[in-house]
C-alpha positions in Angstrom: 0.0 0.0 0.0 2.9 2.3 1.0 4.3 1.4 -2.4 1.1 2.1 -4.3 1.2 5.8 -2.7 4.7 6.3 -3.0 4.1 5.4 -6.9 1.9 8.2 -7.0 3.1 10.9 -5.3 5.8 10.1 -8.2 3.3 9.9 -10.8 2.0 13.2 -9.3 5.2 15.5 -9.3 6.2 14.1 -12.2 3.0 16.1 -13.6 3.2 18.8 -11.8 6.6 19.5 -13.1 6.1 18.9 -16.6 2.3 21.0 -16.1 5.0 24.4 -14.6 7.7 23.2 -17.4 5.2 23.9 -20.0 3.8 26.8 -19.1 7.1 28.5 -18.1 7.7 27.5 -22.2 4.6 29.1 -23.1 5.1 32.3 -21.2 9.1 32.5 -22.5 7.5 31.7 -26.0 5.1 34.4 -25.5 7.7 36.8 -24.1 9.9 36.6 -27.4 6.7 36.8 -29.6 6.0 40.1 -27.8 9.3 41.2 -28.0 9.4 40.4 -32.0 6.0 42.2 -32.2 8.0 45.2 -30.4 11.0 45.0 -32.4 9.1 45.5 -36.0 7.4 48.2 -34.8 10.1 49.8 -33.3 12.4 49.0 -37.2 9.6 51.3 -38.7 9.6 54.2 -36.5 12.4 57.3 -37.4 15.7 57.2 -35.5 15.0 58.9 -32.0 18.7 58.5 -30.4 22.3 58.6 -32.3 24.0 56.2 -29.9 27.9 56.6 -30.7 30.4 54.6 -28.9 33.6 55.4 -27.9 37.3 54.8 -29.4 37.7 57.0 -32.1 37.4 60.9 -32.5 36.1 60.4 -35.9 33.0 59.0 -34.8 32.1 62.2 -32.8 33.5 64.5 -36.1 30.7 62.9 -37.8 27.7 62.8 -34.8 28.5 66.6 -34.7 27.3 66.5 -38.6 24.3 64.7 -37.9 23.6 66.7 -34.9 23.4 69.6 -37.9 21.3 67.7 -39.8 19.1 67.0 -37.4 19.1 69.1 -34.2 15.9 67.4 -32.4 17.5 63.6 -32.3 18.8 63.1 -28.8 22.7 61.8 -28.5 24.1 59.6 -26.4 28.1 59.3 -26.9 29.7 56.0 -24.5 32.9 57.0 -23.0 34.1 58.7 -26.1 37.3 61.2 -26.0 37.8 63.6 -23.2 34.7 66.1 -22.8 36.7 69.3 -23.6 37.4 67.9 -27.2 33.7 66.8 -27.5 32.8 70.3 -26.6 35.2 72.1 -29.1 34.5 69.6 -31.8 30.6 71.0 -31.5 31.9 74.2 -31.1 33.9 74.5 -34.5 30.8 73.1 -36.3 28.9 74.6 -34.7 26.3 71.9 -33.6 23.3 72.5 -31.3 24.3 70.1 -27.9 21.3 70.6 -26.1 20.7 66.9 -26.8 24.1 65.6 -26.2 24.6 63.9 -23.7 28.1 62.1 -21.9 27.7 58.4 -20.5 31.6 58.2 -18.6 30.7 54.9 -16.9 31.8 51.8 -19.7 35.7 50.9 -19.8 34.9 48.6 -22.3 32.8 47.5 -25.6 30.7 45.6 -23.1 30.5 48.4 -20.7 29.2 50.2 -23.6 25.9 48.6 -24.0 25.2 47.8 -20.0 25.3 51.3 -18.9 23.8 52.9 -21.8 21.0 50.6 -22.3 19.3 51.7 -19.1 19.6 55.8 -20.1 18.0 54.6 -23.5 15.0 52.8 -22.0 14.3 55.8 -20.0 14.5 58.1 -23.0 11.9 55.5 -24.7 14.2 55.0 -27.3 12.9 53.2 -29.7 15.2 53.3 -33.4 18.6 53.5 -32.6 21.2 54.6 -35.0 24.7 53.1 -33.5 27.6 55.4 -34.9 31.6 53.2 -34.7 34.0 52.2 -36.9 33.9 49.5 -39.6 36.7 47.6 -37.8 34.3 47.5 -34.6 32.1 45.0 -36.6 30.8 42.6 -37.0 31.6 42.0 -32.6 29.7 45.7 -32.0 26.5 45.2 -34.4 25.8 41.8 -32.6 25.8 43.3 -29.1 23.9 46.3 -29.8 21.2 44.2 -31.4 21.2 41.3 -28.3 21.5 43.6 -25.3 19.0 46.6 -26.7 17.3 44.2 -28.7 16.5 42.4 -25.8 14.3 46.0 -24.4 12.9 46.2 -27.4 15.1 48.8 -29.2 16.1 48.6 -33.2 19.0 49.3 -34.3 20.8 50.1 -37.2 24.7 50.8 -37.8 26.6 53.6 -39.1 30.3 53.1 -39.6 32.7 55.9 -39.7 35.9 55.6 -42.2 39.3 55.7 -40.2 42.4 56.2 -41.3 45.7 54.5 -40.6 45.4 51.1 -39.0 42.6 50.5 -36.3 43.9 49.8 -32.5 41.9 47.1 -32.1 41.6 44.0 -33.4 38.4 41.6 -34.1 39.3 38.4 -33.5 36.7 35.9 -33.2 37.6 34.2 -29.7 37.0 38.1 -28.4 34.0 38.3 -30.5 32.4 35.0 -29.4 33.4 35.9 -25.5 31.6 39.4 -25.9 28.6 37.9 -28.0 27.8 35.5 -25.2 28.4 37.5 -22.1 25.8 40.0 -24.3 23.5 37.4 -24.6 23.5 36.3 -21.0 23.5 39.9 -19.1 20.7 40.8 -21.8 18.4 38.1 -20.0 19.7 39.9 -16.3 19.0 42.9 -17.5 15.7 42.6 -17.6 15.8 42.6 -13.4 18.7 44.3 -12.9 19.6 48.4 -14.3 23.0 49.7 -13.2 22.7 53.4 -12.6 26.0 55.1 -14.2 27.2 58.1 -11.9 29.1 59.8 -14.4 26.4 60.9 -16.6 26.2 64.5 -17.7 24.7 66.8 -21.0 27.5 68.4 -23.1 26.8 72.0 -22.1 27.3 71.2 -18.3 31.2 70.1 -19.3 33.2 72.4 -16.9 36.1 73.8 -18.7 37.7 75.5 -16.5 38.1 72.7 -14.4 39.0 70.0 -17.1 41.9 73.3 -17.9 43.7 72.6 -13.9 44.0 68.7 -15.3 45.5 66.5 -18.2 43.8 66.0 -21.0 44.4 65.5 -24.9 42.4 65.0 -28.3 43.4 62.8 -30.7 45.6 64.3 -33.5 43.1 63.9 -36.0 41.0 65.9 -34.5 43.2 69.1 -34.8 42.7 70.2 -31.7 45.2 71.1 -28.9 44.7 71.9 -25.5 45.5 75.6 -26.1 42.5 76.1 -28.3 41.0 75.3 -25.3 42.8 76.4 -22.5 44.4 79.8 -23.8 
């Protein structure tokens, strides 16, 4: 008799578990249905944030051209160059930077898309154009489109030409290690939102202070620090 019960307690969980296995499938399924919904919606709205990551000046020479073009388009620039060459690079082409804003937080490509993924979903950013370089790809197009993918954000890719021979390399043992560390934090982000505390707009870049320490723009820029600091 204690057998017979034993058999079906078995027989019992055994359901139970294969009832909650199913319908965590369902609701996962559901999720990514919803989320591919979002997605196509999102691919046919206009560009709403120029999201431009750092490691080249040349990439913020060309934001300040779209920031020209298109003065009401909100941009986010990821650890770029040092924030008195941002400011005189908007300054010589004269570019509005009411909507530019500094994310200081991410030390790497990585870093990149964690801290600047949560400023984005609070802007209810919804068509992102990413601005980098073409020897960024294809490692930075596949992160951008798990991690803000994954919040229901489009994007598309700009690259920027370089000159000379790009720092970095793309190998693919880097590219796979970033790709899946993307693909697993884009699943924790959904609970957890780091907070970046080095977040500032471009017109709140204190000059005068940034003039008592060391700093330097890349020579392709053509800017030195006495156009800056007289």
């Amino acid at each position: 008799m204690n057998w017979q019960r034993l058999q079906f307690k078995h027989r019992f969980c055994l359901k139970i578990l294969f009832l909650s296995a199913v319908i965590v499938l369902i609701a996962l399924l559901s999720s990514v249905w919803n989320q591919m919904q979002g997605l196509s919606l999102a691919s046919q709205q206009p560009v709403d944030t120029f999201f431009v990551l750092g490691g080249s000046i040349r990439r913020e020479m060309y934001v300040t051209q779209l920031a020209k073009q298109y003065p009401d388009i909100r941009i986010l620039i990821s650890t770029g160059s040092d924030d008195p060459c941002i400011v005189k690079l908007f300054e010589r082409e004269q570019a509005p930077t009411q909507k530019v804003w500094l994310e200081k937080c991410a030390n790497s490509t990585f870093d990149n898309f964690v801290y600047s993924q949560p400023i984005l979903s609070k802007w209810h950013a919804h068509h992102v154009k990413l601005i980098t370089s073409g020897s960024h790809l294809p490692r930075a197009k596949w992160m951008a489109q798990i991690m803000l993918g994954s919040h229901g954000i489009w994007v598309d890719v700009e690259t920027v030409k370089e000159t000379g021979i790009p720092a970095n390399q793309e190998l693919w043992l880097k590219t796979g290690l970033d790709v899946t560390r993307t693909f697993l934090w884009a699943l924790a982000s959904q609970v957890i939102q780091p907070s970046c505390s080095n977040f500032i707009q471009l017109q709140e870049v204190n000059l005068k202070k940034w003039c008592q320490e060391k700093f330097s723009c890349e020579h392709q820029s053509h800017i030195d620090r006495k156009s800056i600091c007289p």
